[in-house]
Structure formats: C-alpha cells, structure tokens
N, C-alpha and C positions, 0 to 999 in steps of 0.2 A: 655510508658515504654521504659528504655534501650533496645537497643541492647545487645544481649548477647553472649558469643563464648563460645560454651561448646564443652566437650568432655566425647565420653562415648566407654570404650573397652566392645564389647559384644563377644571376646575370648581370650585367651592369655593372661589374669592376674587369677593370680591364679594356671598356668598351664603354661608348656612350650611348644609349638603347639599352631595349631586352633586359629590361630592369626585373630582379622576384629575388626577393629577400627572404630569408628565414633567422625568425628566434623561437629559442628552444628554453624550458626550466621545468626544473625538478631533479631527483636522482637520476643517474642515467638510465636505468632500469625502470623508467616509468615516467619519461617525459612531455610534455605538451608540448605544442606549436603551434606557432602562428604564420601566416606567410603575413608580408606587407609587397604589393603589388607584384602584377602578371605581365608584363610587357613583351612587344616586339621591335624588331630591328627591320630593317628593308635590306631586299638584299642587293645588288651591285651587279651590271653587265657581265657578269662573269659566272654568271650561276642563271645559266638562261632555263627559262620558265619557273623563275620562284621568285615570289614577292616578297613572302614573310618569313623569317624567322624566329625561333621563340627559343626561351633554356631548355633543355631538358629536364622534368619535372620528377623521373625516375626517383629519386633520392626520396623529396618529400611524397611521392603517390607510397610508394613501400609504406610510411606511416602514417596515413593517411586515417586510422582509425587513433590518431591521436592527436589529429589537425584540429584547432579549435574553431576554425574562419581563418577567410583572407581579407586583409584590411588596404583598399586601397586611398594611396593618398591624394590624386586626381587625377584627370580624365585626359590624358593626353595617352597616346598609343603607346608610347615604349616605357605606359606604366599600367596599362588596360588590355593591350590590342590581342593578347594570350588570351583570354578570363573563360571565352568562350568553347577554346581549343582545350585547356586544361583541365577549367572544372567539374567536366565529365568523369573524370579520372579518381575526383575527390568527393563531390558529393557535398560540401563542406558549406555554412554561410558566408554570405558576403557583403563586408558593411563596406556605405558608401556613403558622401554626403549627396544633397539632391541631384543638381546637376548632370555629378559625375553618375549615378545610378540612373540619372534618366537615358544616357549614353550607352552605360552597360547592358540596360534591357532590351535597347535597338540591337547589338550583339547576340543577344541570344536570340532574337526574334531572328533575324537572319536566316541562323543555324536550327531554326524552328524547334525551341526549345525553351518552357515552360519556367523559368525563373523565380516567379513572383513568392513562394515560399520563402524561398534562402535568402534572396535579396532584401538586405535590412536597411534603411536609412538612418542614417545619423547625422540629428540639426547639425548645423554650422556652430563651433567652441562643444561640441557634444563630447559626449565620454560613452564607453562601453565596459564590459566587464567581463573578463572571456577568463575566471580563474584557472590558474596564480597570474595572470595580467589583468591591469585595469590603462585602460588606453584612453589618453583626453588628445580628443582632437586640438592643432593651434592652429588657429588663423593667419596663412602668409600670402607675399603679392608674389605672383608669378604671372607668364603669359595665356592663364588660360582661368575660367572662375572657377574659386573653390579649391585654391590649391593647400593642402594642409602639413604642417608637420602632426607626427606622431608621439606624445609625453608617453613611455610606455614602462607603466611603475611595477615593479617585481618583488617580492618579500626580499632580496638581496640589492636591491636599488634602482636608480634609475635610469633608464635611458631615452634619449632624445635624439627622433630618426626625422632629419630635416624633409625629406623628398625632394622636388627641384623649387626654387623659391631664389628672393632677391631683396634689396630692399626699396620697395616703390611707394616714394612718396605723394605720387598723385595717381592709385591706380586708375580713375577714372569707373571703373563698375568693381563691385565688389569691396570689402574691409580693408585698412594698412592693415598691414604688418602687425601683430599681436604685441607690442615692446612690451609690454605689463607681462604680461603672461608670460616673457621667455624669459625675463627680467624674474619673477619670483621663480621660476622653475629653478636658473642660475644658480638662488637664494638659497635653493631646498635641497640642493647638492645633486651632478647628477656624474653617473658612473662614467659614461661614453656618449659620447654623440658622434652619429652614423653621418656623415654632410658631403651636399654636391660639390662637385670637384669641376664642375663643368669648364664656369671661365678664370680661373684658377693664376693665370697669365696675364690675367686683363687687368690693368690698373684703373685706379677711381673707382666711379660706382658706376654701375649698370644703367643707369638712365631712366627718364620716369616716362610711361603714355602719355602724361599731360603736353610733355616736349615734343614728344612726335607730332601727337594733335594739331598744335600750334604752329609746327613747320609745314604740315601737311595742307593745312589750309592757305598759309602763304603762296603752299606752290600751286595748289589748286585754283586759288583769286588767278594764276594768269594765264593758267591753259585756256587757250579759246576753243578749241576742238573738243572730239570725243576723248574722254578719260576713261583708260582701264585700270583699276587698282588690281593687283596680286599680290595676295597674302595666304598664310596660315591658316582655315576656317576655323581652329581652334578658339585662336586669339580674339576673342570676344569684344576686349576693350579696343583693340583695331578694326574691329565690323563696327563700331558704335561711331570711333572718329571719320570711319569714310562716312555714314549716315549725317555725322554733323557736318559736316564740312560740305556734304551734297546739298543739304539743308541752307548752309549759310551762303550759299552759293547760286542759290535758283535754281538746282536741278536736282532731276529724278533720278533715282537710283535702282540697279536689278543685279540680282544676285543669280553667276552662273558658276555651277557645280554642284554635284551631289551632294558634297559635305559641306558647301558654305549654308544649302537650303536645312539641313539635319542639323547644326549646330545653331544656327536661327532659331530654329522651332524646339530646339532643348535650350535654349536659352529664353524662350519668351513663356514657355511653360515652366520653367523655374522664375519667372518672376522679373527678368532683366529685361531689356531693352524695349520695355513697357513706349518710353515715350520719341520711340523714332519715328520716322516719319517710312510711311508702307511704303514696301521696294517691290517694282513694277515686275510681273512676271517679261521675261526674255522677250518673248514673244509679241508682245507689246512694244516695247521696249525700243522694238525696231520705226518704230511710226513717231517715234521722238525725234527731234534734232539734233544734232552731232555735240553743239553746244549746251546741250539740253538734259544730258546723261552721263552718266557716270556706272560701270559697269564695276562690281565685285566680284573676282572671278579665282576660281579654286587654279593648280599648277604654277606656284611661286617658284618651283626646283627645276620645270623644265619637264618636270614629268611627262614621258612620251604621250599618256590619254586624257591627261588634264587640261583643263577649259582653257588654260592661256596657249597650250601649243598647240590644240583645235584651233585656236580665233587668229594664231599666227602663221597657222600653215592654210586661213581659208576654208576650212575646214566644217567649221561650228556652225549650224542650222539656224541661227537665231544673233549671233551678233559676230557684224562686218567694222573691220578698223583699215584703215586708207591713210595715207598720206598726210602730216603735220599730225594727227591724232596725238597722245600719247599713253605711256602705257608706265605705271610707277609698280617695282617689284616692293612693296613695304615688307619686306625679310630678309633675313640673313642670309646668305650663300654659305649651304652648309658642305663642309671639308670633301671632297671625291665629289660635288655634284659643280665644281668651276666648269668643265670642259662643254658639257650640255645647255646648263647657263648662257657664256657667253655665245656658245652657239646661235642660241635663241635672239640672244641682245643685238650680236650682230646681223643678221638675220630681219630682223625690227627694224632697225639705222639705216639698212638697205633701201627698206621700203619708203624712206623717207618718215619715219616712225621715232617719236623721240622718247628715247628709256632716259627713267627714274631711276635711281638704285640707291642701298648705301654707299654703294661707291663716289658719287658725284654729289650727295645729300643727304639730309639730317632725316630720314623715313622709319627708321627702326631701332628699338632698342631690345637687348638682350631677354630675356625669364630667366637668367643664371645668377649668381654672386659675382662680380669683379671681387677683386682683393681689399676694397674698401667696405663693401656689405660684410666680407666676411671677418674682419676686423669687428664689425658691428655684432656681430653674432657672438664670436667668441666672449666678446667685452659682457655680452648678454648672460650669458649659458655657462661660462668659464669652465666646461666641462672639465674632470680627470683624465679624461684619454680621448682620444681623436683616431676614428676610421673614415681614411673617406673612401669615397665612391662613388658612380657615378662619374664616371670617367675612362679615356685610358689612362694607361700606365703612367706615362710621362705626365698626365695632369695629376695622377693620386701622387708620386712622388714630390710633386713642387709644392701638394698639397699638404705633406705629411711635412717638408721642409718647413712651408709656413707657420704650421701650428705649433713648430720649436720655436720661432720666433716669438708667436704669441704666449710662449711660456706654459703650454698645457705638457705635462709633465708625462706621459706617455702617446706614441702613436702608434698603430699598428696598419701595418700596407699587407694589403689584401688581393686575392683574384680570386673568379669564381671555383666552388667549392671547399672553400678555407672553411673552417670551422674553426673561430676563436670563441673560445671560454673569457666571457666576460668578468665571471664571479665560478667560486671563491680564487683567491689569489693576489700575488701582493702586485701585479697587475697584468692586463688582456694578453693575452700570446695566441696565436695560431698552435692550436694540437692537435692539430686532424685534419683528414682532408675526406669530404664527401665526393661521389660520383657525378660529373656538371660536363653539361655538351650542350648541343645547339639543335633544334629540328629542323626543318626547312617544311614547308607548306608546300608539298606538290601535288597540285587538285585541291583534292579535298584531302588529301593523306600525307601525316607527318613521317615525313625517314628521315635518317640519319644522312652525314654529311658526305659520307663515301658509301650511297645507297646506289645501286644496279642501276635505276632509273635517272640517278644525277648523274653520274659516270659517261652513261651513253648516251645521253643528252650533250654533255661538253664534248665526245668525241662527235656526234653530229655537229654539231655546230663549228668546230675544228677543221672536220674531214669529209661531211657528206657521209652517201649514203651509198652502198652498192646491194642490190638485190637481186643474184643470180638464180635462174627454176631450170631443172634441167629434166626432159624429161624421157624417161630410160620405159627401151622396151621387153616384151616377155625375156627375149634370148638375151638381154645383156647392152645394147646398143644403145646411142643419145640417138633419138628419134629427129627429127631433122633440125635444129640447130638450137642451143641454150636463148632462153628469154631475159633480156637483161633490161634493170629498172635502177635509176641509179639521180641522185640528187645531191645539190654543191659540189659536184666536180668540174674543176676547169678544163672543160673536156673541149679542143679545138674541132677534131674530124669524130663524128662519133661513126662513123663506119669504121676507121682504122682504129678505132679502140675495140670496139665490137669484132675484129676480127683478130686482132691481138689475145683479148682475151677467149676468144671461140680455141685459139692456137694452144695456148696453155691449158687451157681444160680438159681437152683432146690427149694432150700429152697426158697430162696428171692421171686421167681415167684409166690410160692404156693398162696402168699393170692392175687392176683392179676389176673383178668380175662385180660389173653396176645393177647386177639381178639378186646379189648374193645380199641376203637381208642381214645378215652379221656382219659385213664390211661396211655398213652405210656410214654410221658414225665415222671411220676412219676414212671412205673418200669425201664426205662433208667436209671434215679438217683440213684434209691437203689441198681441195679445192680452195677453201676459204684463203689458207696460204698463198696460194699460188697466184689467184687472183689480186688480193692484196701487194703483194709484191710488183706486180707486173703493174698494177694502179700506182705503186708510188714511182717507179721509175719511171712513169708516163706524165703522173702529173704533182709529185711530190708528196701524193695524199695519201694516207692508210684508210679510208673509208670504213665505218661499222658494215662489216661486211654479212648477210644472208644466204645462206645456200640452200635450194630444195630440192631432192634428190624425188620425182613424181614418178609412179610406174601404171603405164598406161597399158 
C-alpha cells in the first residue's frame, strides 16, 4: 500500500477554542504523528465548577509510541492551555518559539513538573525535522508575539497550517507578515492549506495596532481623571500602546492581574518591551493622583475574579475608581459573554463612571482574517484544497463557500474527529472517523461530560440538597425523630416541612423491619423516594437526596 498523509482536528472545528490538530504519514501499518497544538475552551454558567475544558486526547495517547512531538503555533490558551494536562499522557517533545515556551514552562511549573528535557526552542523563521516531516516555521501578525504558521513538507507534498494570524500592517512589536515566504511557498505548490475561519463574516481587513495606538491616545489626551485600561494580557502590542500613550501623557502606569504581571515578565525576558517606561507596583500606585495613573488591569470579559470586576465591585485591595474616572474595555465582547459585560458597563454608568468600548470607539482590532486578509492569503498560497477550521460550523461553511469563490479547486468541511487523507488520491475526502470528545477540568481531575460528579453538581445547583440520618434502634424503631440537613430549598416554614417529612418517613418505614440488615438498601430507596416527592410538591424541587439508615 501507499503511503498516506492524513490529517485529523480532534478540537477547534466545529468550535472556536480547544484547538489539537493531528497529521499522520506513512503506510497505515506503521505511521508517524505529529500533533500541532493543545488548547482549551472556558466553560459557560452552565457547567458550575469547571473552568476548563480540553479535547479528548484518547485517540492520539493509544499511539503515542509513534508521536513524533507536539508543535505549537503560539501562546494563546485555546492553542496551549491543555500542554500541561495532556502531555503526561505522551511523554513526547515539544517545540515552541521563545515566548511562547517561556509561557509553556510557567505551565508546567504550576503542575510542578520538570519540562526542561522535551521543551525545545525553535528561533523565529526556524525549521525542524521530525522525519518523514520537515516543519519551517512562518512568521505572521496576530494579537499576541510569535504567532506562527506551520510549512509542513511530506515526501507526498505540502501542506500549509496557518494557526490564528491576520494581515497587520503596522504590528507594532514583533515581524509583518512573512509575504515572501507564503509567496514562494505558493510558488512551490502546496497540497492543502488548514486556515482560520474565525472572522470569516467580516468584511475589509481586520485593522492594524498602529490604529488603535493612535486613537487610543486621542482619547486618553482628554480624560482628566483616573484611567483604567482592560484588555487581553495576552495582547502584547496593546500592553506596549497603553505604556505609550501613559508615556505621552504624563502619567504612570501599574499593571493589575496575575496574567497582565506573567505576560510582562515573558515578554521582557524574550527580549520585548525593553524600552517602556517601569510600571508602578499597585500598591504604590495608590499615593499617585487620579490624574496621574493609568491602571492595566486583567478581567476585559467580566470575569466574576478578575481585577476589573474586583475594582468595580470595591473590592480590589490596592486600586479605588469614583466618580468621572473612566474605564476603556480595549477588546472584543466575545459571543455568550454580552450578558455579564453590559452588566458590568452598566454597573460603571451608575457610578457615574464613564465606559470605553468598541461599541462607542475605535479601541480594538480583531487577531483573525476579515475576508480581505483572506483574499490576501489565498492570492499568496493559491493552495489545491482548502480545510478550514477553527471555527464553528457556520463560520467553516461560508469559509469553504468562499474559497469556491477564490477558485481553489477542492474544499473539504470537517468536525472534530474526521480523518481526511490528504494524499494519495485525486483529491482530500473524509474516510474515517477517529474517537473525539471533550474533558472538563474538575479540581484537579479530568471526566468526561456526563461524569457522576457533573451530573450532581447541575442537579445541586437546580435543586439543592436534602440530607436525611435516621437513627434506628436495637429492636427496630427510629429513635427519637429523623435529623434533617438540607440546602437551596425554598423552604417558607421549616417546621412544617420538618414535620411533613417526619410524616412520610414514618409511614414509608412502617412496613419495613429498620433492624433487618438485608432490607437496608430497599428502605434507603423508598425513603429517598418518598421524601423527594413530598420535597417537590412542597417546593417544586427534586433535591440530590441522602439517606442514612444509623443503628445505635
């Protein structure tokens, strides 16, 4: 049999996040692999006590003794925030350009976990060699440094896996856009190209930092008060223009949140932000004038423990915002997070507090492709076939639409677990479908999505809690009345519930000898039943109900 070069996304189609891509070549009977990133997703009010979620890795850990490394393309979480969850499981190298590896290793150190063997660096335009792949990094502008596409050559051709990128003409830190390079790649024929699908809707082009910079300081020359900037801490070249713009302005600047201080200090140790001017620890910071400072501060989404809805709810230990201040979100309002936002916004307005936003001004620009960058791309790269990804559904479809416009002569629409065969064949199809699902991060331990502990977490949160102890003696009897322990019920009288269910219990037990060690399981049951029942036509509620059957 042929040699084959397949490729299969087991996250990030379908979905915007939880990005982990796989390519596979050789005969099928003795293939290599490679992953290109590990990402996570956040999860949504609706999945209470879980923050993260990641792909399911099952598929590629089974062939894990034929993983050759994971190659990530840069340092933003829903193409990272896995790395450390996963590649216990694999054991495998992991190349990274600086930055993004300085990032990666803060990860593992967390997880208090020794890295520094497998973690490899690769310069900026580097290449690596992971045979039958030979992998040259390309340099593109996104919102965060370092972001790379992937050239990844195969004895059966080429392919070209964009990762998330844009076209920015004035990125402000870090290289344009590589033209040359995607320009000869084009040249040199390539099989597929794998590309974000992200703004796919958006007409024009995505807009450059330089623009933001320039507006941002317009609006900053007229605030008189205290300024709070929230952003990204990712976005590098947006920590750089609040620095300028505090600079050209007369004031000092302090950086509040975990991750604005961590992406500071990985960006100054890679070599960036060399010539800003030092930003005042908080705490300081307070002994400034109002007119005087300008705060960077982490929670642009609204996030319930992030530094902006501390400093809005009063909260924050170290920085106070009053009246005419104001407060500029420099990001995007991202899709499911409107509700908590304008929460926030208005919230601020009340206080006499006046919001920035995109909505009112020119503060932010996209890290995605508009339809005008990707035009630019295509014109570039003129690939044979087109996968996109990165995305949902409706974005990969208008994207697969587009690139019949641009005349690329096959496309293939994908979700996770596909498995198309790139080569041989007279072009890409879906033949197979690998094993793809989602974890959830709860504690410290990954389950599955209809795990025991998520289940009865949403029914707590639903329904409360009832915890009945009953405690039975030698001859058979409840010993002087059930102890009841009970949370989230809208419970008006809790005597007349309390003797409600004292009533049904009593009943329930009668036909049941409560000494008899074989009947225990089945008056647990009926109890539980009984109880339950009598709870919702009290208060509408099924409660996760407990029964303890004690023999004193």
């Amino acid at each position: 049999m042929k040699e084959e070069l397949l490729f299969c996304p087991l996250g990030g189609s379908g979905e915007i996040g939880m990005n982990l891509n796989l390519y596979a070549y050789g005969k099928p009977e003795n293939q290599k692999w490679i992953i290109v990133d590990v990402g996570v997703t956040f999860a949504d009010d609706s999945i209470p006590g879980i923050d993260l979620i990641y792909p399911d890795p099952g598929f590629i850990v089974d062939k894990k003794d034929d993983v050759l490394g994971i190659i990530l393309t840069h340092a933003h979480e829903d193409h990272i925030g896995a790395i450390a969850h996963i590649w216990p499981k694999l054991k495998c190298n992991i190349y990274a350009t600086p930055f993004t590896a300085v990032l990666v290793r803060e990860k593992f150190k967390e997880k208090k976990i020794d890295i520094s063997n497998n973690l490899k660096i690769v310069e900026l335009d580097g290449s690596l060699n992971l045979d039958p792949f030979n992998i040259e990094f390309v340099t593109l502008t996104h919102s965060i440094l370092e972001p790379n596409g992937l050239k990844i050559n195969t004895p059966s051709g080429t392919v070209l896996h964009t990762g998330d990128w844009k076209c920015d003409p004035n990125p402000l830190i870090g290289n344009k856009i590589d033209e040359a390079k995607l320009k000869k790649i084009g040249d040199e024929g390539v099989l597929a190209m794998i590309c974000d699908s992200t703004n796919v809707f958006s007409m024009g082009r995505s807009g450059s930092e330089m623009d933001v910079r320039k507006n941002m300081l317009n609006i900053i020359e007229r605030l008189k008060k205290r300024i709070i900037v929230t952003s990204f801490a990712s976005n590098v070249a947006r920590m750089e223009s609040v620095f300028y713009c505090a600079e050209k302005t007369g004031r000092h600047i302090s950086l509040v949140g975990r991750s604005m201080h961590r992406i500071f200090k990985a960006a100054r140790e890679c070599g960036y932000l060399k010539n800003v001017i030092e930003p005042l620890d908080p705490r300081d910071a307070k002994h400034i004038g109002r007119e005087k400072i300008i705060y960077l501060c982490t929670g642009s989404q609204g996030e319930p423990m992030g530094a902006m809805m501390r400093i809005a709810n009063y909260v924050h230990p170290d920085v106070f915002i009053e009246r005419e201040d104001a407060v500029i979100f420099s990001s995007k309002i991202i899709p499911g997070n409107e509700k908590k936002l304008y929460k926030l916004h208005n919230q601020l307005v009340r206080e006499g507090i006046e919001v920035i936003s995109e909505e009112n001004e020119f503060i932010h620009v996209s890290g995605h492709p508009n339809r005008e960058d990707l035009k630019d791309m295509y014109n570039w790269v003129r690939p044979k076939s087109i996968i996109p990804v990165h995305g949902e559904h409706r974005h990969m479809i208008e994207h697969a639409k587009f690139a019949k416009e641009m005349q690329i002569p096959f496309t293939v629409k994908v979700e996770n677990g596909d498995i198309v065969k790139l080569s041989p064949g007279d072009k890409p199809e879906v033949f197979d479908k690998a094993p793809s699902g989602r974890l959830f991060v709860d504690g410290n331990i990954p389950v599955e999505e209809d795990s025991r502990s998520i289940k009865e977490r949403k029914n707590i949160s639903a329904n409360g809690i009832l915890d009945v102890t009953i405690l039975v003696t030698p001859k058979g009897n409840i010993h002087n009345k059930p102890i009841f322990n009970y949370i989230g019920l809208p419970i008006d009288n809790d005597e007349d519930y309390k003797y409600e269910l004292e009533n049904i219990i009593e009943k329930t037990t009668r036909t049941f000898a409560l000494n008899n060690q074989n009947q225990k399981d089945s008056i647990i049951d009926a109890v539980k039943i009984s109880c339950r029942k009598i709870t919702k036509e009290i208060t509408g509620k099924k409660p996760l109900t407990s029964i303890k059957l004690i023999r004193i």
